[in-house]
C-alpha positions, 0 to 999 in steps of 0.5 A, spaced: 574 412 688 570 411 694 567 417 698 566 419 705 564 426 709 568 424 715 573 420 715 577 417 721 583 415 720 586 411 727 580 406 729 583 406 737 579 408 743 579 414 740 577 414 734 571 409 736 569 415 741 569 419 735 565 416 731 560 414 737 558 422 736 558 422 729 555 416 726 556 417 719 564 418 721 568 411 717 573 410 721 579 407 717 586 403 721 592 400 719 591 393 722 588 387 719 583 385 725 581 388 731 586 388 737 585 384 743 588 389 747 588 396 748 593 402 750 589 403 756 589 395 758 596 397 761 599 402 767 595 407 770 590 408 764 583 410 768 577 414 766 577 421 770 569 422 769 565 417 766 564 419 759 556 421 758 552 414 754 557 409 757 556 404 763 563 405 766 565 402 773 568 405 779 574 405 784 579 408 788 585 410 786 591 410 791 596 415 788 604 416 790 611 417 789 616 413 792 611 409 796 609 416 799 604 421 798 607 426 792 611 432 795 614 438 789 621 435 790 619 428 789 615 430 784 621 434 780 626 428 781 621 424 777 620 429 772 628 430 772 628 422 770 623 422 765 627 427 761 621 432 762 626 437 767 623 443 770 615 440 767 611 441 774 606 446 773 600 443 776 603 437 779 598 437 784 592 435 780 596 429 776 599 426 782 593 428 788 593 422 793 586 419 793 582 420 786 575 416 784 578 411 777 572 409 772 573 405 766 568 402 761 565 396 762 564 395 755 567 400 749 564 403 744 561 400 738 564 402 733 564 399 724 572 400 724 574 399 717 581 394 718 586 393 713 586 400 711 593 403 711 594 410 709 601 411 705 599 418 702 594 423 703 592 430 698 591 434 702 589 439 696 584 433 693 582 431 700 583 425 698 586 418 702 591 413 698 591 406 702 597 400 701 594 393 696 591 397 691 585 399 695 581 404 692 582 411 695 578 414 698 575 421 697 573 427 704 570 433 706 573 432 713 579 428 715 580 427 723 586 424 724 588 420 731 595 417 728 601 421 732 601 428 729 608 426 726 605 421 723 600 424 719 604 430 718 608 424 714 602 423 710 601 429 708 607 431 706 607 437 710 615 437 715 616 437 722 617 444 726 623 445 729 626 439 733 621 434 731 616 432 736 620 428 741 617 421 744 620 415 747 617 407 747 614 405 753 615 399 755 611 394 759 612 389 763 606 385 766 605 380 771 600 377 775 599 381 783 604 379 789 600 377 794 604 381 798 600 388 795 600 392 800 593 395 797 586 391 796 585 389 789 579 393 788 583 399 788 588 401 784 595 403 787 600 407 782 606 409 784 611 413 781 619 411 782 624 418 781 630 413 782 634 413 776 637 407 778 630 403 777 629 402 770 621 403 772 618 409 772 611 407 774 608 400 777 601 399 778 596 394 780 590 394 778 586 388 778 590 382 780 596 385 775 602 390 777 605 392 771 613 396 771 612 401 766 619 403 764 622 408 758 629 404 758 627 396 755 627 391 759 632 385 758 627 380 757 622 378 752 615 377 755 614 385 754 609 390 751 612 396 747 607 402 747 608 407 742 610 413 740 608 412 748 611 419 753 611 424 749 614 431 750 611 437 749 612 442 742 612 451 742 610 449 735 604 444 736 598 450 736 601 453 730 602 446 726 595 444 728 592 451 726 595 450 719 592 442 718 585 446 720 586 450 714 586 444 710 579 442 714 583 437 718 582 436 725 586 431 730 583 429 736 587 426 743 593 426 746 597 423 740 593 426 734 594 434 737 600 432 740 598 435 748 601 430 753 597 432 759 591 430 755 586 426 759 581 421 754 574 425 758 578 431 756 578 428 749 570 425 749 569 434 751 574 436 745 570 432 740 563 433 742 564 441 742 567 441 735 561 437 733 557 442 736 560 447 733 561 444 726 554 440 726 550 445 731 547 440 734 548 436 742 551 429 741 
């Protein structure tokens, strides 16, 4: 039997900021090797602010709908096509035209255990149970990245009423045209409300464009993305309530299930529960 204070299960991006604010956090994920990419490599994945001991780069980011600024009625027809009806409240913040992008230049170290698929978790023992026979290990805190339908899965504990809802993102990656109608040192997202258009989302950034589409793509040079768009649940906080009973705590916009949660959202999240839980400034 192993032993852990912290323990992270999801050794993504996510996990990796966790365990830069809490050293001693080990961070267990299910696949064999660090992956050579990460969820943010695709689409119009980009830092709001820079996040506080990280050298992050700069850039404008050029946003519309259509190929023209974001106007409500755009935005409502390209809500109807994503399957969020009616979800606009504050719309002007997520699609204002000009913003600043920042992005790492280089991501968090982080001691990521590899090969450490969780099957169960006790969550009476605090105690998790890993494939291939690994010995368990046991906690005091868990913190969990994974989809929240995933570990609630793992520990047993049911879905709330519906399920939590998501549908894959598909990526179709392709080197820039050189017709673009934007520099390539800026990055130009523009949202297609057509339901026609399989895309929901075709970005450029730095001398790719990337099609983002929930519907899959009749070809094979495609990246899949999941659990990808996910859609908000009445029931999430109270579920989330519950799992911090059992002294376990989710962080990002699949662990707490919170789609309009940015990554420096998240960076402030986990720094103010250390805080609160360590009573220290990380």
């Amino acid at each position: 039997m192993r032993y852990a204070s912290i323990a992270v299960i999801g050794g993504g991006i996510v996990g990796q900021l966790v365990q830069h604010q809490i050293p001693e956090a080990e961070v267990y994920d299910w696949r064999d090797r660090k992956p050579t990419a990460l969820t943010r490599n695709y689409g119009a994945n980009y830092l709001w602010e820079p996040l506080p001991g990280f050298e992050c780069r700069k850039f404008q980011v050029l946003t519309h709908v259509d190929g023209a600024p974001a106007t409500l009625d755009s935005i409502t027809r390209y809500k109807d096509k994503i399957g969020k009806t009616g979800d606009v409240d504050g719309w002007e913040r997520q699609f204002q035209e000009w913003q600043t992008g920042y992005e790492f230049e280089r991501y968090p170290h982080a001691t990521v255990q590899y090969g450490h698929r969780v099957v169960r978790i006790d969550r009476m023992a605090r105690r998790l149970y890993f494939a291939n026979n690994l010995d368990p290990v046991e906690y005091d805190v868990l913190v969990s990245t994974i989809p929240l339908f995933s570990l609630l899965n793992l520990m047993g504990i049911p879905q709330p009423t519906g399920q939590l809802r998501f549908k894959p993102i598909y990526v179709m990656a392709m080197q820039r045209p050189p017709d673009a109608p934007h520099s390539t040192e800026l990055m130009y997202v523009n949202y297609l409300s057509d339901p026609a258009l399989a895309p929901y989302r075709i970005t450029d950034r730095f001398g790719e464009r990337h099609y983002e589409s929930i519907r899959p793509y009749d070809r094979v040079a495609t990246v899949k993305l999941a659990p990808g768009k996910i859609y908000a649940h009445p029931q999430t906080e109270e579920v989330l309530d519950v799992l911090r009973g059992y002294n376990v705590w989710t962080f990002g916009r699949y662990g707490s299930w919170r789609p309009d949660e940015l990554v420096n959202e998240t960076w402030h999240r986990i720094a103010e529960w250390v805080e609160a839980a360590h009573g220290h400034q990380s």
